[in-house]
C-alpha positions as CSV (number, residue, x, y, z in Angstrom):
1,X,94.4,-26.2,47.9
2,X,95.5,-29.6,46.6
3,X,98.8,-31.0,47.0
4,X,100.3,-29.8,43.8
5,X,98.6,-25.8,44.9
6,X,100.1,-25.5,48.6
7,X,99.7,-22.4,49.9
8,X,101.1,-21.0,52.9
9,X,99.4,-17.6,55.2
10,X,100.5,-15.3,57.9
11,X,97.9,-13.4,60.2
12,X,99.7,-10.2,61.5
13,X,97.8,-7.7,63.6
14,X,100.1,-5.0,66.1
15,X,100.6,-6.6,69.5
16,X,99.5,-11.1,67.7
17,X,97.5,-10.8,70.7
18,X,94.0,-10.9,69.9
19,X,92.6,-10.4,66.0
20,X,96.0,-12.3,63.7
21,X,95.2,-15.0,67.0
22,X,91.5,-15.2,66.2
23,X,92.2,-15.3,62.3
24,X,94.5,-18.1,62.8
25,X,92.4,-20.4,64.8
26,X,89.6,-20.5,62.5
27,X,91.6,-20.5,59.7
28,X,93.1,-23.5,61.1
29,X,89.6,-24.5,62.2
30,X,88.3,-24.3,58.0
31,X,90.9,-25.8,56.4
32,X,91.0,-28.8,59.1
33,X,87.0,-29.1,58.1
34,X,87.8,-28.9,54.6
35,X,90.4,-31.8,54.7
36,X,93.4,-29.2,54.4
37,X,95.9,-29.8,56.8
38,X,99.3,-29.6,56.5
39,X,98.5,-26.5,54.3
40,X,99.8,-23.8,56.3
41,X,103.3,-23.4,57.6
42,X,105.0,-20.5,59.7
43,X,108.3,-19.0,58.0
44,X,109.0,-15.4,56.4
45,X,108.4,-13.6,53.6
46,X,110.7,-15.5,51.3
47,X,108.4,-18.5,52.4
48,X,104.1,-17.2,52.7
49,X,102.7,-16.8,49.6
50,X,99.7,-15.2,51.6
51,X,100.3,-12.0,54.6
52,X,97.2,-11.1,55.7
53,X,96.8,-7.9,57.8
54,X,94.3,-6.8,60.0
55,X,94.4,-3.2,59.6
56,X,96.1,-0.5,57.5
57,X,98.7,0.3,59.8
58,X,99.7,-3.9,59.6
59,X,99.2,-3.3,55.9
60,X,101.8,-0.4,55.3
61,X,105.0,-1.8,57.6
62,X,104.8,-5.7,56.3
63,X,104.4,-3.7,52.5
64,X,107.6,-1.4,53.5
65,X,109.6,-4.3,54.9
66,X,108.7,-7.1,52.0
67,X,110.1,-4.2,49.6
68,X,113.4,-4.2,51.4
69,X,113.6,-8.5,50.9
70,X,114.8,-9.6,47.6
71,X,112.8,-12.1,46.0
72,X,109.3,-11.8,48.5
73,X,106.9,-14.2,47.0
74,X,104.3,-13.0,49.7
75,X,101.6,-11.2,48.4
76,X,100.5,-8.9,51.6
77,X,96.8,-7.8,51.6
78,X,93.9,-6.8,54.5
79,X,92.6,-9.9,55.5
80,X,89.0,-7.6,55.3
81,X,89.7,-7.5,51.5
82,X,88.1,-10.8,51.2
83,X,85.0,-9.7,53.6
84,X,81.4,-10.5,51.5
85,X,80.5,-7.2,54.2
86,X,83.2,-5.4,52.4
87,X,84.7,-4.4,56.2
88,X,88.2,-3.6,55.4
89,X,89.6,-2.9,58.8
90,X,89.7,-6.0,61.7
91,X,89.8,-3.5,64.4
92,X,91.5,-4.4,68.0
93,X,89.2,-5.4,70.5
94,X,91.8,-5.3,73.2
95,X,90.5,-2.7,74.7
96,X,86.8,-3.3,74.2
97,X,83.8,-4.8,75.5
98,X,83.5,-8.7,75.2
99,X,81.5,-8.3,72.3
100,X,84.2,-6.8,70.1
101,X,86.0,-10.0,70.8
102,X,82.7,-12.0,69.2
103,X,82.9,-9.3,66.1
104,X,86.0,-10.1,65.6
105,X,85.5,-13.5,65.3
106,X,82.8,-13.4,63.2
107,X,84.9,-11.1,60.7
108,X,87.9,-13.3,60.6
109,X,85.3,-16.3,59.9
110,X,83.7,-14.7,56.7
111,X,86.8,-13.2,55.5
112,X,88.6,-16.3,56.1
113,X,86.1,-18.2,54.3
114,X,85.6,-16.2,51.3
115,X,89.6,-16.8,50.8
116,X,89.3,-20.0,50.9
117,X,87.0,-20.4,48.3
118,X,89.6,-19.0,46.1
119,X,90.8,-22.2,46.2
120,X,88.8,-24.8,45.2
C-alpha cells in the first residue's frame, strides 16, 4: 500500500464489541510492522474502499445499505474470505469461553494477513 495505492478498511461485526475490535487492532498492529501507517482512516461508505464483515448477517445489511448510497466505492466482503483456513464466518465470542476470544484472534490475524499481501 504505497502512497500513490492508499487504501482505506472498516471492521464491522453486530454489537463493534469484540471480533470488528480484535480485527482492527491487529490490523493496525500489521500495517504498523509493515511500515503502513497513516493507511487506514475511519469515514463511510462514500470514503472505505475495504468493509470487512465478520459474519453473514454483517455481510447482508452493510450490502443492502451501500446499495441505497449513490456512488459507494466500498467493496464489502467477509473478512474470512481472505482466511488460508478457508473459515468464512468470525463468530462472536461474547458469549463464550476465554478461548473463543484467542480463536478469534488468531482468525482476524491470518485473514488480516492474507489481505494484506494483496498489497504488496
Amino acid at each position: 500500500m504505497a502512497a500513490a495505492e492508499n487504501k482505506s478498511v472498516l471492521f464491522v461485526c453486530l454489537g463493534n464489541i469484540c471480533r470488528s475490535p480484535i480485527a482492527e487492532a491487529v490490523f493496525r498492529n500489521l500495517v504498523v510492522e509493515k511500515g503502513l501507517t497513516n493507511q487506514v482512516t475511519k469515514d463511510d461508505f462514500l470514503s472505505y474502499d475495504y468493509m470487512l464483515c465478520m459474519d453473514e448477517s454483517n455481510l447482508r445489511e452493510l450490502k443492502r445499505r451501500g446499495d441505497k448510497i449513490p456512488n459507494c466505492k466500498s467493496k464489502i466482503e467477509l473478512l474470512g474470505s481472505y482466511d488460508p483456513q478457508k473459515c468464512l464466518i468470525i463468530e462472536d465470542p461474547y458469549y463464550g469461553k476465554d478461548e473463543d476470544f484467542e480463536t478469534v484472534y488468531q482468525q482476524c490475524l491470518r485473514c488480516c494477513k492474507s489481505f494484506l499481501e494483496k498489497f504488496p
